[in-house]
C-alpha positions in Angstrom: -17.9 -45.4 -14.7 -18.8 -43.1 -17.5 -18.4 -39.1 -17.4 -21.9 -38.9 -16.8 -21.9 -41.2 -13.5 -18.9 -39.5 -12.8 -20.4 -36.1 -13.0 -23.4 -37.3 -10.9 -21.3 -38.3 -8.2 -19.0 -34.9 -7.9 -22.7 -33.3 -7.7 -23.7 -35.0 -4.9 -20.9 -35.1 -3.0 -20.8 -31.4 -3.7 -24.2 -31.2 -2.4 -23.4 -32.9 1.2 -20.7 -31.2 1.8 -22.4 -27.7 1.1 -25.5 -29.8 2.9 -23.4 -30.4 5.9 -21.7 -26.9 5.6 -25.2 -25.1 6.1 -26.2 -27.9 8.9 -23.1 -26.7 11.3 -23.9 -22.9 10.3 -27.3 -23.4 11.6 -26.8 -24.6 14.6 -24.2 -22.2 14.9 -26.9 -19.3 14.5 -28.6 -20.3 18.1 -25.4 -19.2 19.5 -26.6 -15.6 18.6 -28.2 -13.6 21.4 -31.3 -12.0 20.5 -30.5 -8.7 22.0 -32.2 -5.8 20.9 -35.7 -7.6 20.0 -38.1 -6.0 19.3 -42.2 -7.5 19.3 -42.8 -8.5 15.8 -39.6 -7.4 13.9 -37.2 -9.5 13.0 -33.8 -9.9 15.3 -30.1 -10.0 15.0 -30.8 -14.1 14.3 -32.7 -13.5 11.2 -30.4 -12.8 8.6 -28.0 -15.9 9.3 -31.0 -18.4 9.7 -32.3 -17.5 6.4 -28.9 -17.7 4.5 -28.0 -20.9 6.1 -31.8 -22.3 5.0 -30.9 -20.8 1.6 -27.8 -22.9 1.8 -29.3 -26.5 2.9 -32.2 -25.9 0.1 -29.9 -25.7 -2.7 -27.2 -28.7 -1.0 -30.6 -30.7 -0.3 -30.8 -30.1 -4.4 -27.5 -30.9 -5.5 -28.1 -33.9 -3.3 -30.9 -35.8 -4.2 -30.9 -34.5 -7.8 -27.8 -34.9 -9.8 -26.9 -32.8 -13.1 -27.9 -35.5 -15.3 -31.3 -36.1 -14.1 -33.1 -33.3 -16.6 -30.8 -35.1 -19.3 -32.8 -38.8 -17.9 -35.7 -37.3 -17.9 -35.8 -35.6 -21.7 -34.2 -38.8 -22.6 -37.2 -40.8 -21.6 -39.7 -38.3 -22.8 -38.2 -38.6 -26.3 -38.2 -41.9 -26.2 -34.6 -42.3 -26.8 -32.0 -44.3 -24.6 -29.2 -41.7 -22.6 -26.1 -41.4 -25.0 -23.4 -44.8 -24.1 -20.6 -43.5 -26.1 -19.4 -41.2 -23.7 -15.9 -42.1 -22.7 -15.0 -44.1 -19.7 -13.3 -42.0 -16.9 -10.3 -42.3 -16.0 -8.9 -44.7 -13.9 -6.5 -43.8 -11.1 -7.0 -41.5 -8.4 -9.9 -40.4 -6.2 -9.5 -36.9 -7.4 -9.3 -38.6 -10.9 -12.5 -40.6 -10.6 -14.4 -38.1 -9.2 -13.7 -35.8 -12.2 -11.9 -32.9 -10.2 -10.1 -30.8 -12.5 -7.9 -28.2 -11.2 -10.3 -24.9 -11.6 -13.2 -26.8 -9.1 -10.1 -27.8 -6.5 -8.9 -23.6 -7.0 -12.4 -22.5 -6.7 -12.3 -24.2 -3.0 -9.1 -22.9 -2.5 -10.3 -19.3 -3.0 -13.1 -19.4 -1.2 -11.6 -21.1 2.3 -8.5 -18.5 1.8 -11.3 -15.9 1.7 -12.8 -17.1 4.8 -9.2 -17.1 6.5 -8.1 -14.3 5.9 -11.2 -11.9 5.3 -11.3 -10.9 9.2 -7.5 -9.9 9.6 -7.2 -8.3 5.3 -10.9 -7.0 5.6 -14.2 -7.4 3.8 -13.5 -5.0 0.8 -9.9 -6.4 -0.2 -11.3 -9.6 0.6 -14.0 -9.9 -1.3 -12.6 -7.9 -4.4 -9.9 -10.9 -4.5 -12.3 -13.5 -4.4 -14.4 -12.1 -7.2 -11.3 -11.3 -9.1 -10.3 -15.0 -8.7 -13.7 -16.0 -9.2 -14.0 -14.9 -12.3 -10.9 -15.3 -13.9 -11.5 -19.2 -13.1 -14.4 -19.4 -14.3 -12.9 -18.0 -18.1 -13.2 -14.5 -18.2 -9.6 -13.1 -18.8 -10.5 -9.8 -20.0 -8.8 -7.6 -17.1 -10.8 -4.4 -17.6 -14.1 -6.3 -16.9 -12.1 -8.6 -13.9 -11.7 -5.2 -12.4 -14.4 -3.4 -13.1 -16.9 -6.3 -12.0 -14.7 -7.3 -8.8 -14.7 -3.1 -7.5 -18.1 -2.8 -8.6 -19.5 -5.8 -6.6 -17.4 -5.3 -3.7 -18.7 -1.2 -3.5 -22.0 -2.3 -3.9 -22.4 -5.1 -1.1 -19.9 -3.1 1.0 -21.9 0.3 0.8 -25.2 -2.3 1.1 -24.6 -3.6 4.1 -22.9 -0.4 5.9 -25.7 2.4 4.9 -28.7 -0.1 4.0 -28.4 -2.7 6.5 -26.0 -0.7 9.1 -23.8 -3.8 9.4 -20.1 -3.0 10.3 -18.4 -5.1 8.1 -14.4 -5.4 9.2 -12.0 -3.0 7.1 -8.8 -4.6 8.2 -5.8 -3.0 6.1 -7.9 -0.2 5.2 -8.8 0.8 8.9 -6.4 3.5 8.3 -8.7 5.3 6.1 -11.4 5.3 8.6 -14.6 6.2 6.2 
C-alpha cells in the first residue's frame, strides 16, 4: 500500500466516522421540544439541525471523495500517470497502516477531552484550551499569537452567542464571577 492509498483510506475512514458522528447528532436533535414556536420563525430545533447537516455534508465528502482524487484527476487531464515512486507504508500496526501519526491521534484527544469536560470547566476555559491546543498541534508555537488567537476566539463566540444569539452557554469555574 503506498502513502497515497494510505492517505485515501485515513480520509475516508475519517469521513464515516464524522459521517456517523453527525447521523447520531441528528437524530438526537428530534429529542428537542419545540417550545416557544412561533408561525414562520425558526425554533429552538433549528440551530442543531443545520450544524449536524453541515456535519454529514462535509463527512458525506471526506467519504466518497478521498484527498487524492483532485491529484487523479489533474493527473489524467495532463495526460501523465499518478507518481509510483512514493514509498511503501509501513508495515506493522493498524495505526501504522493507516498513517496515524501522533498530532491526528492528539487532535482527537483534545477535542473528546473538550467535550468531557466543557460542561463541569465551562465554555470559555474550555474552548480557550482547545484552540490553544489546536493550534499549537497544528505548528504554530509562537505563544503570543497561541494566546492572543485562543482569547480572542473564545470572547468572540462566547460574547456571540450570549448578547447576539441569547444562548446561556455554561461558565463552570468562572460562575463565581457572575457577568
Amino acid at each position: 500500500m503506498d502513502v497515497a492509498t494510505r492517505g485515501s483510506l485515513r480520509t475516508r475512514l475519517e469521513g464515516l466516522v464524522i459521517l456517523l458522528v453527525a447521523g447520531a447528532y441528528l437524530f438526537e436533535t428530534f429529542n428537542i421540544p419545540d417550545f416557544y414556536q412561533l408561525p414562520d420563525t425558526p425554533g429552538p430545533k433549528t440551530f442543531p439541525e443545520l450544524l449536524g447537516l453541515v456535519f454529514a455534508v462535509m463527512g458525506l465528502w471526506l467519504l466518497v471523495s478521498p484527498a487524492d482524487l483532485v491529484a487523479r484527476i489533474r493527473a489524467k487531464r495532463n495526460g501523465t500517470a499518478p507518481a509510483a515512486d512514493a514509498p511503501a507504508a509501513p508495515q506493522g500496526s493498524l495505526p501504522a497502516r493507516l498513517g496515524l501519526d501522533w498530532y491526528f491521534v492528539a487532535l482527537w484527544g483534545v477535542v473528546l477531552a473538550y467535550l468531557w469536560f466543557m460542561p463541569d470547566v465551562g465554555f470559555p476555559v474550555a474552548t480557550f484550551v482547545l484552540l490553544f491546543a489546536f493550534t499549537w498541534l497544528l505548528g504554530e508555537k509562537r505563544l503570543h499569537i497561541l494566546l492572543g488567537l485562543s482569547l480572542g476566539v473564545t470572547l468572540v463566540v462566547f460574547f456571540g452567542f450570549k448578547y447576539g444569539l441569547n444562548v446561556r452557554l455554561p461558565l463552570g469555574v468562572l460562575e463565581l464571577l457572575a457577568w
